[in-house]
C-alpha positions as CSV (number, residue, x, y, z in Angstrom):
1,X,88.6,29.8,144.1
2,X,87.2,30.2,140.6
3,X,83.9,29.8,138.7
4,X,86.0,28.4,135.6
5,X,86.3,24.9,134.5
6,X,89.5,24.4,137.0
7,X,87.8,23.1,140.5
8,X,90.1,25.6,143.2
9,X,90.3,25.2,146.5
10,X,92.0,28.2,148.5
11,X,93.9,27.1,151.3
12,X,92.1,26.8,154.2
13,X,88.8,27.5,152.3
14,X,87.1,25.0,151.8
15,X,83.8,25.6,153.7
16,X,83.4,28.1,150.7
17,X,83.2,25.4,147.9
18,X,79.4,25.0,147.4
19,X,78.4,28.6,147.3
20,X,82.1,28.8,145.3
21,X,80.2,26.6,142.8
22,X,77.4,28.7,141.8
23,X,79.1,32.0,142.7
24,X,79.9,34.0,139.4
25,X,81.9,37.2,139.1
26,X,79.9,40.5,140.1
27,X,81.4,44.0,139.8
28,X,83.8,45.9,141.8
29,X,82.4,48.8,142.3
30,X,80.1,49.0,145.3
31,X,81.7,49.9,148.3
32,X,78.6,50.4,150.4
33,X,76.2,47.7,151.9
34,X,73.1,47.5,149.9
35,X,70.4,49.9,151.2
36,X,73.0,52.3,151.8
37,X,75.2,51.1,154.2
38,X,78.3,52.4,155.6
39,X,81.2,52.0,153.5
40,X,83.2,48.5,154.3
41,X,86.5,48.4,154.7
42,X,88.5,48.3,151.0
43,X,88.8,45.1,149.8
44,X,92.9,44.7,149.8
45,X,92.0,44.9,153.8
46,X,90.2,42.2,153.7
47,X,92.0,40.4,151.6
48,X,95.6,41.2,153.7
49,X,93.5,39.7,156.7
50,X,92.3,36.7,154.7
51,X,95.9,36.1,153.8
52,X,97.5,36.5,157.5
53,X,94.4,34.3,159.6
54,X,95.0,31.6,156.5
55,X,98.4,31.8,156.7
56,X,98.8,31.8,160.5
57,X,95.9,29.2,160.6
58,X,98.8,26.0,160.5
59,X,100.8,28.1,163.5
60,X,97.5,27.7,165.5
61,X,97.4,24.0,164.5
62,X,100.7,23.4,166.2
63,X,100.2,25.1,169.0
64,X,96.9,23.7,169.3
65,X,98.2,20.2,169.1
66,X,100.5,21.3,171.9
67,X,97.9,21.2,174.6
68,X,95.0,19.0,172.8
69,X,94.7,15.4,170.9
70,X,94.5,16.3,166.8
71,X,91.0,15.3,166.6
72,X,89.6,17.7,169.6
73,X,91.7,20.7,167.4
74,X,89.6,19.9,165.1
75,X,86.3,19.4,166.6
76,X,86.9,23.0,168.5
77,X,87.8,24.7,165.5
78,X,84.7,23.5,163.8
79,X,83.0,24.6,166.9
80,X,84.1,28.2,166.9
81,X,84.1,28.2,163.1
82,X,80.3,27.1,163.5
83,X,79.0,29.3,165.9
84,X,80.4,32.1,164.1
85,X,78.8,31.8,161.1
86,X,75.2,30.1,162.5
87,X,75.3,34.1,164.5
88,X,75.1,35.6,161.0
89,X,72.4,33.1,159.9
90,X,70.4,34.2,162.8
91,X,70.9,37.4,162.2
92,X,70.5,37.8,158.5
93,X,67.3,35.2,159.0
94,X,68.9,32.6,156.1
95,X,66.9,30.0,156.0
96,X,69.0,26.6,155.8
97,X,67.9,23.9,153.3
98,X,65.5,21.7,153.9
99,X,65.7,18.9,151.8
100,X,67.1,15.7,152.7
101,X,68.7,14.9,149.5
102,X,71.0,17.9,150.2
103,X,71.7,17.5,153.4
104,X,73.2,14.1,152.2
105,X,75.3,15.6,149.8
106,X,76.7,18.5,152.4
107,X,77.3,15.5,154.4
108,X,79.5,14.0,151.8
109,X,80.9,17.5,151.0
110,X,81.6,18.2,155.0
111,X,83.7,15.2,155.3
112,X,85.8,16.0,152.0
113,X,86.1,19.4,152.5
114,X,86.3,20.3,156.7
115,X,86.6,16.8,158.8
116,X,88.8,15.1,156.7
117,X,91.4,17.4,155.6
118,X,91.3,19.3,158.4
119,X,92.1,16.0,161.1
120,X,95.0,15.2,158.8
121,X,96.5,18.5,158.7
122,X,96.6,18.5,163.0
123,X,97.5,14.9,162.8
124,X,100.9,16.2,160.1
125,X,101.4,18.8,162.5
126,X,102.5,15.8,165.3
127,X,105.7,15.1,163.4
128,X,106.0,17.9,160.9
129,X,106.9,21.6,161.1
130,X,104.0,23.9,160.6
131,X,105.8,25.9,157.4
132,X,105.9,22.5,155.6
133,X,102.3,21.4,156.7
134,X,101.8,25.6,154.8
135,X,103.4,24.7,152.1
136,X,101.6,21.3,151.0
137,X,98.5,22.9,151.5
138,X,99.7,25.3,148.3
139,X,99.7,21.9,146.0
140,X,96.0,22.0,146.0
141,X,95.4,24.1,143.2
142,X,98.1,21.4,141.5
143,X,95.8,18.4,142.6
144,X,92.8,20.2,141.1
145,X,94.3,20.4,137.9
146,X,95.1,17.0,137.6
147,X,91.3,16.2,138.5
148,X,90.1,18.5,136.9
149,X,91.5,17.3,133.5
150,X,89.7,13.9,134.3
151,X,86.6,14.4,136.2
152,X,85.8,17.7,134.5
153,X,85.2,17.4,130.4
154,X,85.1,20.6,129.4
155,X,88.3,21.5,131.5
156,X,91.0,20.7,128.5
157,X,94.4,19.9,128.9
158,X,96.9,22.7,127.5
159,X,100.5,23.0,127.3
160,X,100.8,25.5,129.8
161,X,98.8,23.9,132.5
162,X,100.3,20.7,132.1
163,X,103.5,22.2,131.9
164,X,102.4,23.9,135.5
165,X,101.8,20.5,136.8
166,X,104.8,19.3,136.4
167,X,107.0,22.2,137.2
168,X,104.3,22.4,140.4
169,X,105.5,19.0,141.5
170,X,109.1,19.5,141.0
171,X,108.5,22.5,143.6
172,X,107.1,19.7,145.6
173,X,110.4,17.5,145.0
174,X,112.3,20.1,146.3
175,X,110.3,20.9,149.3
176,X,111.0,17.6,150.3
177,X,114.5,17.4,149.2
178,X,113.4,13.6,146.9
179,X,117.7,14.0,146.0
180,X,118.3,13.0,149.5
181,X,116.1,10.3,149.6
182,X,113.9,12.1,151.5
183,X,116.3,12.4,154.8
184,X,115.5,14.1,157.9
185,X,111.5,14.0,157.0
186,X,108.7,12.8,158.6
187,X,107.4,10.5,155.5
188,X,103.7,9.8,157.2
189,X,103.2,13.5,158.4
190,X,103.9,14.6,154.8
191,X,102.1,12.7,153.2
192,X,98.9,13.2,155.8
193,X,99.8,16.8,154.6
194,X,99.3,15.8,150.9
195,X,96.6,14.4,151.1
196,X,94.8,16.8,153.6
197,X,95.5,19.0,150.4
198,X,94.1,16.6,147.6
199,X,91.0,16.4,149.5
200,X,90.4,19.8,148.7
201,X,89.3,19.4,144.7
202,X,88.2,16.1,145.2
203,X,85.5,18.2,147.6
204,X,85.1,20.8,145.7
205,X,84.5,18.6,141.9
206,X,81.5,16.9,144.6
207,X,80.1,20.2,145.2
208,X,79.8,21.2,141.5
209,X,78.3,17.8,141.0
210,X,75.7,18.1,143.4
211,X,75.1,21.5,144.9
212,X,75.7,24.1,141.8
213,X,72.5,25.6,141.6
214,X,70.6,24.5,145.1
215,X,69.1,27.9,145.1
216,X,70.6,28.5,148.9
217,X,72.5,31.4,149.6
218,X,76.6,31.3,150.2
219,X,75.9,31.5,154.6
220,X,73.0,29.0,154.8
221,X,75.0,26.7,152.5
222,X,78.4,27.1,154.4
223,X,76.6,26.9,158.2
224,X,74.7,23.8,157.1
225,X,78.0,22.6,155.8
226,X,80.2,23.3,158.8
227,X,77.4,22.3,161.4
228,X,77.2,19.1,159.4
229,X,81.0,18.6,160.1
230,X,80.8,19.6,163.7
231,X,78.4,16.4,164.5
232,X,81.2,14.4,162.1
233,X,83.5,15.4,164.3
234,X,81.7,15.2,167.9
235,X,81.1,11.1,166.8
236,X,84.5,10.3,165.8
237,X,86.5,12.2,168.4
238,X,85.3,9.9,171.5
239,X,86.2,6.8,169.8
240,X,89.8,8.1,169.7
241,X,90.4,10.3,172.3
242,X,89.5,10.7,175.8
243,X,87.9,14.0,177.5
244,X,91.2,16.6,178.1
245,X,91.7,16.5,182.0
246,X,92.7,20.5,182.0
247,X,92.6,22.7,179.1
248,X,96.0,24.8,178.9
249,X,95.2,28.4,177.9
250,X,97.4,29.1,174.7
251,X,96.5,25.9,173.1
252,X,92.8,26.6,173.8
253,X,93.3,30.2,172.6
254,X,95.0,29.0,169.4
255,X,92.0,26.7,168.7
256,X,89.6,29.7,169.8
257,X,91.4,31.7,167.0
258,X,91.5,29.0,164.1
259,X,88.0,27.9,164.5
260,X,86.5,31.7,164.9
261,X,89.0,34.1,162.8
262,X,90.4,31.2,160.1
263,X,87.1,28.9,159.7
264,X,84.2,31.1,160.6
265,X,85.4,35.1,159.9
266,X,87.2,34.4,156.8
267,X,84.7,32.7,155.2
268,X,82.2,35.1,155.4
269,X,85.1,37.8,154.4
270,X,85.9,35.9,151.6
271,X,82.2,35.6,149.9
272,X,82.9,39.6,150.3
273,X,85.6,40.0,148.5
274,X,84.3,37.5,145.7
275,X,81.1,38.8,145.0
276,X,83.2,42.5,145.0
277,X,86.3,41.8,143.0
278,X,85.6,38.0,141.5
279,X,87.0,35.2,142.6
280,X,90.1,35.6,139.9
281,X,91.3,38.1,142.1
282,X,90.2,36.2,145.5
283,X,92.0,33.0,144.6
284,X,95.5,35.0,144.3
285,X,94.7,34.8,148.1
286,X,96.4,31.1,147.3
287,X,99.7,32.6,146.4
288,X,100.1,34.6,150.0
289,X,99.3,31.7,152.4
290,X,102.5,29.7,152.1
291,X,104.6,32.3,152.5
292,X,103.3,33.9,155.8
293,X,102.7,30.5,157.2
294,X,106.2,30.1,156.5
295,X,107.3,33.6,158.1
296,X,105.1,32.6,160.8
297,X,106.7,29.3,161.5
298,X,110.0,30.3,161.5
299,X,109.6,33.8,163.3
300,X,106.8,32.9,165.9
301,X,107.7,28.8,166.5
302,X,111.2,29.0,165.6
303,X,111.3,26.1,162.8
304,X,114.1,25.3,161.0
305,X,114.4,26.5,157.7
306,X,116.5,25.0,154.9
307,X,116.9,26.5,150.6
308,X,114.8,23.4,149.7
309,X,111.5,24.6,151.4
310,X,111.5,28.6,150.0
311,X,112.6,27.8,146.9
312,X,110.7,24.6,146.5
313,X,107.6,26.6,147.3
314,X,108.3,29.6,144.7
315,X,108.2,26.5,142.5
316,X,104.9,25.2,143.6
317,X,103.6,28.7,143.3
318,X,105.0,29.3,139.8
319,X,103.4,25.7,138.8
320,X,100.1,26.2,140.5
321,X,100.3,29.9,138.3
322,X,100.4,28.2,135.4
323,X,97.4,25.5,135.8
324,X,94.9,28.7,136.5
325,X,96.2,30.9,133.4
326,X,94.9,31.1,130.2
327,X,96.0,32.3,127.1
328,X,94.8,35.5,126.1
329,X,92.4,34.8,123.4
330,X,90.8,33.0,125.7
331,X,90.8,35.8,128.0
332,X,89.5,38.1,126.1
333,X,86.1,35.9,125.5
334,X,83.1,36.8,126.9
């Protein structure tokens, strides 16, 4: 996630984006709690645990959908994922926004950035493996570029970064194996994947529109935000679904942990480890996530694993690298 001119979208982040777009870089030096505090826990902790509950976040997705319709994964992860963070609202005594003209916009920003892409990625999950569902959710830094270059004027195309779009989707050509005419994949699951993914920027360019500036602090913005997509949610889910007649206990406990640890925990350790190291350092968190939910698929679900999807995804990485780096004169500006 940055502050730059290049809209990011971490993986499994995107409750962040609206306190994301007024956020800017603060030192890294304090390690205690202000008022004296004890000491938190070092921020590569934090970030290791932000990388494993994203990462594992797509295993709970398919063992959620396991036991529960796609929609009513979602719906209880926003439920957990709310509760979680409204208990820090209480007790920190935030005080949510009041005006109606931005509760529109963090409706608008809900659906792009929780309901949406989050229903697509449970509905992928029917038909395709967890690690790939990981993997496409890595392109988002790729589709924020692209936007970025057109919604975003003072974000100007350079040689590198449009050289890491297009080596980013080649990684994305070879996840998929395009050679083989696509063979053996689940075409609709993918592409709900995809565009789970490209709803990330599109959120987050909203957000910078709209809410940079709004004077509310990173919680109230992100509770209002996720309680917002909670009622989203609790209106759609009855039209397509009916009410579970039992409720198996690893599916529920896998929901339990995606919603609590992955939408409501992390996001609160991520504003952490922004305002402590800057959110250069906090988006590398983007980099990690493919590659445990990979391990995580493979080694906990037992997917299948061919050379297109590792290597295809070191390519996406490499591309996505290049779309957030700068040269170093521009670097070294203030």
């Amino acid at each position: 996630m940055s502050t730059s001119a290049t809209p990011q979208a971490l993986p499994e982040a995107p409750a962040s984006a609206p306190a994301q777009a007024r956020t800017a870089a603060t030192p890294a030096a304090h390690q205690e709690r202000p008022g004296g505090g004890r000491r938190k826990l070092d921020w590569r902790v934090r970030f290791a645990f932000l990388s494993l509950v994203w990462g594992f976040s797509f295993l709970f997705i398919k063992v959620g959908t396991e036991g529960f319709a796609p929609f009513q994964v979602t719906l209880g992860r926003l439920l957990f994922g709310t509760a979680v963070v409204a208990a820090v609202i209480v007790v920190k005594r935030e005080r949510l926004p009041r005006s109606p003209r931005t509760w529109a916009h963090l409706s608008v920003a809900a659906l792009l950035l929780n309901a949406a892409p989050f229903s697509l990625f449970a509905y992928s999950e029917l038909t395709i493996p967890s690690t790939l569902a990981g993997i496409c959710n890595a392109t988002s830094p790729l589709w924020g570029m692209a936007l970025s270059l057109v919604a975003l004027s003072e974000d100007r195309p350079t040689r590198r970064r449009v050289a890491g779009l297009g080596l980013g989707f080649l990684g994305v050509l070879t996840v998929l194996g395009a050679w083989n005419g696509f063979s053996g994949l689940d075409a609709r699951g993918t592409a709900m994947a995809l565009l789970a993914s490209l709803c990330y920027p599109i959120g987050w360019i909203y957000v910078r529109r709209t809410l940079a500036g709004s004077g509310h602090s990173n919680v109230a913005l992100t509770g209002a935000q996720l309680f917002v997509a909670t009622l989203e949610l609790a209106l759609v889910t009855p039209l397509f679904t009916s009410m579970p007649s039992h409720f198996p206990v690893v599916p529920l406990l896998a929901i339990v942990a995606l919603g609590a640890l992955g939408t409501g925990l992390a996001f609160l350790v991520q504003y952490d480890i922004v305002s402590e190291v800057g959110p250069t350092t906090a988006q590398m968190v983007t980099y990690f996530t493919p590659v445990i939910a990979t391990a995580a698929g493979v080694a906990v679900l037992g997917e299948s694993l061919t050379w297109t999807t590792p290597v295809g995804a070191v390519i996406i990485l490499a591309g996505a690298a290049l779309t957030q780096s700068r040269p170093r004169a521009a670097r070294r500006q203030p």
